[in-house]
C-alpha positions in Angstrom: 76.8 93.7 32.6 79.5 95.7 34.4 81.2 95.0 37.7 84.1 96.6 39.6 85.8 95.0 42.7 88.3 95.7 45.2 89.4 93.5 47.8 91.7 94.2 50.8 93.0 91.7 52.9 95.7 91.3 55.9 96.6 87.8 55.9 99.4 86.9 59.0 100.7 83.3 58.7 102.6 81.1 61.3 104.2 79.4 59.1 106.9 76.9 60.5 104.2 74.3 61.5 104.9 74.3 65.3 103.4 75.7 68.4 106.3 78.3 68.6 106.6 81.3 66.8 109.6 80.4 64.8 108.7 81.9 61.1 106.2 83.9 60.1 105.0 85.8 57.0 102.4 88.6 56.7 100.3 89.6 53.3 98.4 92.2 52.8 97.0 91.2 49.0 95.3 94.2 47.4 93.2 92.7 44.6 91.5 95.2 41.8 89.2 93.5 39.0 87.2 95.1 36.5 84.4 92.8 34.1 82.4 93.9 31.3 80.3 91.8 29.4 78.0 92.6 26.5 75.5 90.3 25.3 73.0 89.8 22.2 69.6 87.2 22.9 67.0 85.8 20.9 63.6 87.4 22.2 60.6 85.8 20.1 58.5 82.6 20.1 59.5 79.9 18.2 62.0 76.6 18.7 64.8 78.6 18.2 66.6 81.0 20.8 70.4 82.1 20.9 72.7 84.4 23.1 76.3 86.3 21.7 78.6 87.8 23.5 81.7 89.3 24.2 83.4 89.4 28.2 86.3 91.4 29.1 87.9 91.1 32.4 91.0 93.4 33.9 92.7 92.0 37.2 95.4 93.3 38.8 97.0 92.4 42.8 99.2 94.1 44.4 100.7 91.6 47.7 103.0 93.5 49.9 104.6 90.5 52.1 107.3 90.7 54.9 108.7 87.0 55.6 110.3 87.0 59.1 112.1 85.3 62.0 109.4 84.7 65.1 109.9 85.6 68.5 110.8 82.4 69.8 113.2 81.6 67.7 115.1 85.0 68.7 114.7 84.0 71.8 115.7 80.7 71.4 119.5 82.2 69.9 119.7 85.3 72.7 118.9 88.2 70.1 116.3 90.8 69.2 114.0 89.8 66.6 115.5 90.7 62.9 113.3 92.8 60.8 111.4 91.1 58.0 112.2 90.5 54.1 110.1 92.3 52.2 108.9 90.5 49.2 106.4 92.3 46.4 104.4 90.6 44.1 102.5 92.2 41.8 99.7 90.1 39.2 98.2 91.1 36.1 95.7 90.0 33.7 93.6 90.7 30.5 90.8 88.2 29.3 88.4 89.1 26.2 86.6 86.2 25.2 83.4 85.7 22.4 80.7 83.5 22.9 77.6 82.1 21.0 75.0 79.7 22.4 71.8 78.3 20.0 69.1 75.4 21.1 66.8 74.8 19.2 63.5 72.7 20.5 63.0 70.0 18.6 59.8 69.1 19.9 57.8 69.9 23.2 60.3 67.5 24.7 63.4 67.6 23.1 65.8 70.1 22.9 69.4 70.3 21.4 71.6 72.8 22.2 75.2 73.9 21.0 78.2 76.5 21.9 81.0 77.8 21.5 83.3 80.1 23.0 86.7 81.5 22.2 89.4 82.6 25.1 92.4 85.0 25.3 94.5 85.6 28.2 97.5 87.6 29.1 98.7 87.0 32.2 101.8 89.1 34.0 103.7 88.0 37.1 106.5 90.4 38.6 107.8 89.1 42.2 110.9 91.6 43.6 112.6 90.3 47.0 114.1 93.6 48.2 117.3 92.2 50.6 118.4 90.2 47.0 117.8 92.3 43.8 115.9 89.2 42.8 112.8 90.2 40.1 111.4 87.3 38.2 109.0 89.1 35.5 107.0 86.3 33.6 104.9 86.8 30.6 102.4 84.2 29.4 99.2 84.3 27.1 96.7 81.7 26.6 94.1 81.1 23.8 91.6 78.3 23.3 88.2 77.4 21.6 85.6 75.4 24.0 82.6 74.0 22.6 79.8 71.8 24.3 77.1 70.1 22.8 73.4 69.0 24.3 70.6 67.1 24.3 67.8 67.5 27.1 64.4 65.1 26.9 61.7 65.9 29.3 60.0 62.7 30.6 56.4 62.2 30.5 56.5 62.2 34.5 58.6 66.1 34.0 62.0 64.5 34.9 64.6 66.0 32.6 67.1 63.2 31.1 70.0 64.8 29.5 73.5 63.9 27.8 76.7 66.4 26.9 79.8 66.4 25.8 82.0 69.1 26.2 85.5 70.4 25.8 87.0 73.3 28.1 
């Protein structure tokens, strides 16, 4: 299963929570992801049935943003609007993640099912504010096993009563 997006947006903001335009800030978020997931399922008859995996995702946005005075508020102090602050932030991030799921059908009615699923992710901020040389470059990777655990019971009337417990 492959998939490829882009998405571009042009997000203008009011952002001084009055009626006037006092301060503003535009975005214009360009957000690139790539997925690819490969999977391995059970296909015959029998109780049991199972799906492994692997998914891979690559993410990357791009945010131009200009923070700026409003026109009122120039107004208001008797000067030409300033120009905006331009402020670039820029996200990145890898995930690869392995996956296993097995139920098994206990009887006609019953059917337990278990998984399991281990996570990576590295995940890169980078924000520059041009009028300061500010850059705050950030770093962080996540890992972590989830598991769940299930138990479904059709009824004799085909309602489905089930219990799980899960972590993640």
């Amino acid at each position: 299963i492959t998939a490829q997006e882009t998405v571009e947006a042009f997000l203008p903001a009011d952002n001084d929570g009055t009626q006037l335009s006092l301060a503003a800030i535009t975005s214009a978020p360009i957000t690139e992801t790539f997925t690819q997931e490969f999977q391995l399922a059970s296909d015959f008859d029998g109780p049991l049935s199972y799906v492994v995996g692997v998914w891979y995702q690559d993410l990357e946005t791009d945010s131009p943003t200009t923070s700026f005075d409003g026109a009122d508020l120039a107004a208001l102090e008797g000067r030409p609007q300033r120009p905006g602050t331009p402020i670039n932030s820029e996200i990145k991030g890898e995930t690869i993640a392995g996956f296993a799921n097995v139920s098994y059908d206990v009887t006609d009615a019953l059917t337990l099912s278990g998984g399991i699923r281990y996570t990576e992710d590295e995940k890169f901020q980078n924000q520059t504010i041009s009028v300061f040389p500010v850059i705050n470059d950030r770093t962080e990777t996540f890992d972590e096993w989830t598991w769940s655990l299930k138990a479904a019971y059709t009824l004799a009337d085909g309602d489905l009563v089930y219990a799980s417990y899960d972590r993640g």
